[in-house]
Rosetta silent file (secondary structure, phi, psi, omega in degrees, C-alpha in Angstrom):
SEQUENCE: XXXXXXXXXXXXXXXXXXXXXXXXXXXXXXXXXXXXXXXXXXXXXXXXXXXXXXXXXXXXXXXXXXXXXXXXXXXXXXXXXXXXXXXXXXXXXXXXXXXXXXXXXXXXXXXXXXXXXXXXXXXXXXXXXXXXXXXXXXXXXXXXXXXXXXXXXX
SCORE:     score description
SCORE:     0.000 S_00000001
   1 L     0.000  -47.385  170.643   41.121    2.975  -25.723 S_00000001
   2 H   -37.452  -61.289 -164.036   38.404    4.404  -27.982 S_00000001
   3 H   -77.763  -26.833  156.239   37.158    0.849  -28.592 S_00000001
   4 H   -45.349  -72.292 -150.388   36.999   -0.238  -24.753 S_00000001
   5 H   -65.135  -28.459  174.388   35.069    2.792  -23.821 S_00000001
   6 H   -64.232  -60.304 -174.971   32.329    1.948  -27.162 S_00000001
   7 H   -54.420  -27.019  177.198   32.409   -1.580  -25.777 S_00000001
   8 H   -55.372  -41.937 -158.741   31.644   -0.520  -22.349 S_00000001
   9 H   -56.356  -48.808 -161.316   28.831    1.714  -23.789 S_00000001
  10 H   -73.189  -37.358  162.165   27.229   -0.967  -25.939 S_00000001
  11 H   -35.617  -73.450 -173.111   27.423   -3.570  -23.150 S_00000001
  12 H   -42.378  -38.280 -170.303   25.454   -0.872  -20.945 S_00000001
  13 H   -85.324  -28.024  161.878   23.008   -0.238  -23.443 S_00000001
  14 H   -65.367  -62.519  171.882   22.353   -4.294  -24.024 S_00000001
  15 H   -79.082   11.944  153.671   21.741   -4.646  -20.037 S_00000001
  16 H   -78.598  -62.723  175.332   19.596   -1.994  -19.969 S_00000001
  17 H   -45.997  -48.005 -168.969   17.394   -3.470  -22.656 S_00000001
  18 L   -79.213   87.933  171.796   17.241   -6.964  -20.892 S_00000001
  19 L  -142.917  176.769  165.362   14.866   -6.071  -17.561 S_00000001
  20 L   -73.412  176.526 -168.722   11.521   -6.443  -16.347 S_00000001
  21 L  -163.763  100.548 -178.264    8.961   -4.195  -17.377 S_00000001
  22 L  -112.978  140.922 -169.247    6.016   -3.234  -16.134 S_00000001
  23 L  -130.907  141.845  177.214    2.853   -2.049  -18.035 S_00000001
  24 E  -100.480  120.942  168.154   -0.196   -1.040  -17.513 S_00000001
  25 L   -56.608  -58.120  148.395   -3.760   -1.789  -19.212 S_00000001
  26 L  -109.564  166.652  160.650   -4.790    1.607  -17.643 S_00000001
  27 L  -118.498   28.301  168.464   -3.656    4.047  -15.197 S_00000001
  28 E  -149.317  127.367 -178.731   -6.548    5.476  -14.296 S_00000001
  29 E  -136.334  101.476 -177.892  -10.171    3.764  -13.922 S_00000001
  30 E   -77.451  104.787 -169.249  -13.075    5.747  -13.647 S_00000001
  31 E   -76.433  -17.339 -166.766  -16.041    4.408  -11.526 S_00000001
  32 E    81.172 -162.175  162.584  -18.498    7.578  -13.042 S_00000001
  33 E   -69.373   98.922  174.422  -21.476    8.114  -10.571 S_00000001
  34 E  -132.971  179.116 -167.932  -22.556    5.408   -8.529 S_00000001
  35 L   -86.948  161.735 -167.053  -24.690    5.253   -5.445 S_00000001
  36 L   -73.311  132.375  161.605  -23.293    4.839   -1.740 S_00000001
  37 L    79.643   45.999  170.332  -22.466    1.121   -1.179 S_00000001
  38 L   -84.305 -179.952  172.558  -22.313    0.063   -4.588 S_00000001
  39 L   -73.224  117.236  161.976  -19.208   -2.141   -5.593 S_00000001
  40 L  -101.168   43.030  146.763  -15.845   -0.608   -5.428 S_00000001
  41 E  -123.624  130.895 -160.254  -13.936   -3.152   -6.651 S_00000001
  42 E  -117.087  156.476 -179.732  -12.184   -2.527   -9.713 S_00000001
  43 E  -140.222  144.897 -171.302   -9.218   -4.210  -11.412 S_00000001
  44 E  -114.256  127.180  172.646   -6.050   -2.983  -12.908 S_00000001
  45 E   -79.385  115.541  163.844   -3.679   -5.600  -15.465 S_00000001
  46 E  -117.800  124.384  146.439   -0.155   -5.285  -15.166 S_00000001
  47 E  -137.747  158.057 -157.280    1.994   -6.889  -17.399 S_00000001
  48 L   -69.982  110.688  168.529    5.553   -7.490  -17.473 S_00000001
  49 L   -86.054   60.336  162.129    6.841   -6.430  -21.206 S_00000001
  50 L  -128.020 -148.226  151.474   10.040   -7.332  -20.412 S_00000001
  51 L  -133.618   43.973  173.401   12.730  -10.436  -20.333 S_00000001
  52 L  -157.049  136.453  173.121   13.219  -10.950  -16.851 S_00000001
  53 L   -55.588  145.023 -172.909   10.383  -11.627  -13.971 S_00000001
  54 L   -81.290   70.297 -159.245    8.344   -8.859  -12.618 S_00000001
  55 L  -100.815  128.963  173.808    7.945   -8.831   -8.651 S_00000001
  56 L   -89.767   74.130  178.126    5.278   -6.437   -6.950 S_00000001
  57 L   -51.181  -29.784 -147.784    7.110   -5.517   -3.725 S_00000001
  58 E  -177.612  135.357  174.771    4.446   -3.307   -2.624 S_00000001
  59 E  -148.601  129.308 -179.429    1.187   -1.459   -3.395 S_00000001
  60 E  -143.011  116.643 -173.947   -0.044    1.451   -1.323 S_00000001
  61 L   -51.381  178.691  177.421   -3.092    3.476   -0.998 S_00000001
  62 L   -98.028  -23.181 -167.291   -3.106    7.084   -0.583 S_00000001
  63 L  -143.464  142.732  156.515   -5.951    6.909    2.081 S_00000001
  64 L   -65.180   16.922  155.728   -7.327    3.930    3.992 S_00000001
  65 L   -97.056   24.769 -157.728  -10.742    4.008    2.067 S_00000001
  66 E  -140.372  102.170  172.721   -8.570    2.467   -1.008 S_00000001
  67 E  -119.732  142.821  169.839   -7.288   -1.452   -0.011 S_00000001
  68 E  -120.126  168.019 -177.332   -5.609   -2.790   -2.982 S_00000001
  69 E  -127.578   64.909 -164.426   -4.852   -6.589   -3.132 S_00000001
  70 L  -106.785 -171.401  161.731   -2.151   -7.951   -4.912 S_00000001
  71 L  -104.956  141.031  128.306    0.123  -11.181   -5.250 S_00000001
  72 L   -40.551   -7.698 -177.383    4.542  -11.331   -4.749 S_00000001
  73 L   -81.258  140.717  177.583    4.320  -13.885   -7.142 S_00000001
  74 L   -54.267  158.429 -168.623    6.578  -13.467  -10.079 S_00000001
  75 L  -140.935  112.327 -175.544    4.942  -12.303  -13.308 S_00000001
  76 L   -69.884  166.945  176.541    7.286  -13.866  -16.383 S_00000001
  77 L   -71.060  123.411  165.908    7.964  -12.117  -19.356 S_00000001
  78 L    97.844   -9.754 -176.676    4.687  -11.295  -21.495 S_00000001
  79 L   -61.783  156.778 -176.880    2.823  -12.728  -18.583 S_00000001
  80 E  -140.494  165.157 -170.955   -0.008  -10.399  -16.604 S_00000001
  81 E  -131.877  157.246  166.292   -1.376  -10.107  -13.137 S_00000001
  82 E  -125.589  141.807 -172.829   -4.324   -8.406  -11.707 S_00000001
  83 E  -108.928  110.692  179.285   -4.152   -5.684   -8.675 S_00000001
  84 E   -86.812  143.162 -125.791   -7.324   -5.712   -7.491 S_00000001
  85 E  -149.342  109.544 -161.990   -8.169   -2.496   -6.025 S_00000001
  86 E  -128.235  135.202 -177.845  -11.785   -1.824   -3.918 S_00000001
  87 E   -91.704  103.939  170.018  -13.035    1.870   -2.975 S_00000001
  88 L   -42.058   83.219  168.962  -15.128    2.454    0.396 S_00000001
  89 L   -81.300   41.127 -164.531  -18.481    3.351   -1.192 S_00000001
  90 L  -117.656   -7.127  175.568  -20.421    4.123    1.734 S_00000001
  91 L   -88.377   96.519 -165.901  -18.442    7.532    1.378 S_00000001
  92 L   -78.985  166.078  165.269  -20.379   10.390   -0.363 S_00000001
  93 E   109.612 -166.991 -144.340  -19.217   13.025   -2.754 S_00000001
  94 L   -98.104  142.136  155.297  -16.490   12.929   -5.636 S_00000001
  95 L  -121.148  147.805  136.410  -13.080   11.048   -4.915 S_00000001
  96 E  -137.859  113.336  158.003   -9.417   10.532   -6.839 S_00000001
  97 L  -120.331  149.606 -137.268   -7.090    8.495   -5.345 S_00000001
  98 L  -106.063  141.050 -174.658   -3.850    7.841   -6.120 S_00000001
  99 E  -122.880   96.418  154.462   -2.303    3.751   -5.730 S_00000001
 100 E   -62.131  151.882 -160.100    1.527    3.534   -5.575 S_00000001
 101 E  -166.983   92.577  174.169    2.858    0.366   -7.246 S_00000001
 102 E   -87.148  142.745  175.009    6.329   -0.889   -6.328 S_00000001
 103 L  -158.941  174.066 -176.404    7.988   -3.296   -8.176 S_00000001
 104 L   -74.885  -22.311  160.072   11.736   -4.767   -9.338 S_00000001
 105 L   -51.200  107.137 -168.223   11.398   -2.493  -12.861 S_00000001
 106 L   -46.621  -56.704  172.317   15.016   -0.901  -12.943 S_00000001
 107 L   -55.527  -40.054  171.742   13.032    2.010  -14.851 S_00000001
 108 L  -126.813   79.771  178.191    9.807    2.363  -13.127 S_00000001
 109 L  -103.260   28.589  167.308   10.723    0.923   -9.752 S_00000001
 110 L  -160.659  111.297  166.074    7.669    3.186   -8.211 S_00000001
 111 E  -118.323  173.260 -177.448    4.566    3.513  -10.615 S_00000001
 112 E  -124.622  139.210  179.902    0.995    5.406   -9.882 S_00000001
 113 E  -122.612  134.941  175.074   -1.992    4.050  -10.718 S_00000001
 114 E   -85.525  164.010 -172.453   -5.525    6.300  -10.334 S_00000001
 115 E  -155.827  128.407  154.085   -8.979    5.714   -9.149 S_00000001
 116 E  -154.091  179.911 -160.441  -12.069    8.492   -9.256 S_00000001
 117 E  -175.804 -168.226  173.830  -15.564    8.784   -9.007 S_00000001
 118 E  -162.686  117.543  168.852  -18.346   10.034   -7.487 S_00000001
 119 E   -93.951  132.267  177.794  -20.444    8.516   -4.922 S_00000001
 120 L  -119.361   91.385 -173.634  -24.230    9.939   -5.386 S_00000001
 121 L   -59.610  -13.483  171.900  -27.235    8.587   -3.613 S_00000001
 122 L   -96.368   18.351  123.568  -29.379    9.965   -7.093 S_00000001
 123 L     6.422  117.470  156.267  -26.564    8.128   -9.006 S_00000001
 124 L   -49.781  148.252  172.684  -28.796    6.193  -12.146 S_00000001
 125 L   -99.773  163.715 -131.770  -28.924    2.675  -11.605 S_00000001
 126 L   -86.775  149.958  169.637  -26.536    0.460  -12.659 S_00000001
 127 L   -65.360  179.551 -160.335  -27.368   -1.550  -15.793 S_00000001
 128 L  -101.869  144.005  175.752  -27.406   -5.437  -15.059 S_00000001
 129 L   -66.963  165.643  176.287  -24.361   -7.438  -16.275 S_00000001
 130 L   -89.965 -170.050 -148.600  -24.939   -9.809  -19.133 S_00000001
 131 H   -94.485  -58.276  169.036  -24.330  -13.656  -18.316 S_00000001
 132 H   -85.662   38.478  120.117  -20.743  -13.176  -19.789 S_00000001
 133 H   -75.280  -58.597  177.828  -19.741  -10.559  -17.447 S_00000001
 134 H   -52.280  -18.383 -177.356  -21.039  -11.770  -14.872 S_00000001
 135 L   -68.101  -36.040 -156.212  -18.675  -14.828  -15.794 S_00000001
 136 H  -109.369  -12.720  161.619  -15.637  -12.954  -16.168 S_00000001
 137 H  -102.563   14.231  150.646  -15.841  -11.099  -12.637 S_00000001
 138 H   -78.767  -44.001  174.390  -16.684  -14.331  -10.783 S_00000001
 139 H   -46.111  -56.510 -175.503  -13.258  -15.434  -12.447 S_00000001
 140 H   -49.830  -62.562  178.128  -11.798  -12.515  -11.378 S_00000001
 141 H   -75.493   15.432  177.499  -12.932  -12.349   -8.038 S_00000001
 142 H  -104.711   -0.454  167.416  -12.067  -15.904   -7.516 S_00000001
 143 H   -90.941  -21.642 -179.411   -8.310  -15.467   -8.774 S_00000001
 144 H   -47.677  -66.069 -156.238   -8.100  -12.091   -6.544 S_00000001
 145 H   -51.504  -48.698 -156.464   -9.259  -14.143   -3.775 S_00000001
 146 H   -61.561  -61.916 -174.728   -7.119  -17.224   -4.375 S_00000001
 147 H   -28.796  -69.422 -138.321   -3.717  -14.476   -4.961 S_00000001
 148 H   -79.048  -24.788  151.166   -4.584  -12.430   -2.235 S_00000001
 149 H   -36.827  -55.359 -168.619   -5.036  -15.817    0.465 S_00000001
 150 H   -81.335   -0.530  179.166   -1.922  -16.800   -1.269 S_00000001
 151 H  -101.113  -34.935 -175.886    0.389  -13.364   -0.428 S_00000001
 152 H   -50.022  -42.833 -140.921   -1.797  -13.742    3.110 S_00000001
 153 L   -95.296  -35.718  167.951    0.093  -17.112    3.799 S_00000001
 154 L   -90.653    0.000    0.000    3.708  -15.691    3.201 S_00000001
């Protein structure tokens, strides 16, 4: 009897291990001080550390001055995604708002991801990106765009 209930256990403990996973490069992203109708869109990397695909049921502001953007498409094990995530900056004074993130992770099947600032009309201005920045958030916004067209369509 002894050795059923250890086999039960270690079975449990072996399908526990084998999920999805979801990870964050941050959970919080900090615009600083910027001026009213600057760019508020920022991007957060999730990827699945797991051995089973990752599905993003859901992402939900806290406020409607916070639209996030994501895809339903699965995100394989070691694989990453981007949620892109844009702030109403036409709104002055300090914000933090909080972005629920649902997903199929047995463990974290509700995570939170943050966003603060401060909008400031004397807010310094922003330095100018260099040519390979500017590179990598045309990529960006042109996989957001393609994802978020492609979640529009289902």
């Amino acid at each position: 009897m002894k050795k059923l209930i250890a086999g039960i256990a270690l079975f449990g403990t072996f399908a526990l291990a084998s999920a999805q996973t979801i990870t964050f490069d941050k959970t919080t992203f900090d615009y600083g001080t910027i001026k009213p109708s600057a760019d508020g869109t920022r991007f957060f990397t999730v990827t699945n550390t797991g051995d089973k695909p990752l599905i993003l049921s859901n992402v939900k502001p806290s406020c409607g001055c916070t639209t996030p953007e994501f895809s339903q498409d699965p995100i394989m094990p070691g694989k990453s995604a981007k949620i892109k995530v844009g702030y109403n900056t036409a709104i002055n004074g300090p914000f933090n708002k909080m972005i629920e993130v649902f997903s199929n992770d047995p463990a974290n099947s509700r995570s939170v991801i943050y966003i603060k600032g401060n909008v400031d009309a004397n807010a310094p201005e922003p330095k100018p990106l260099t040519a390979e920045e500017q590179k990598a958030a045309a990529k960006a916004e042109k996989k957001a765009a393609k994802l978020a067209k492609k979640a529009a369509a289902k």
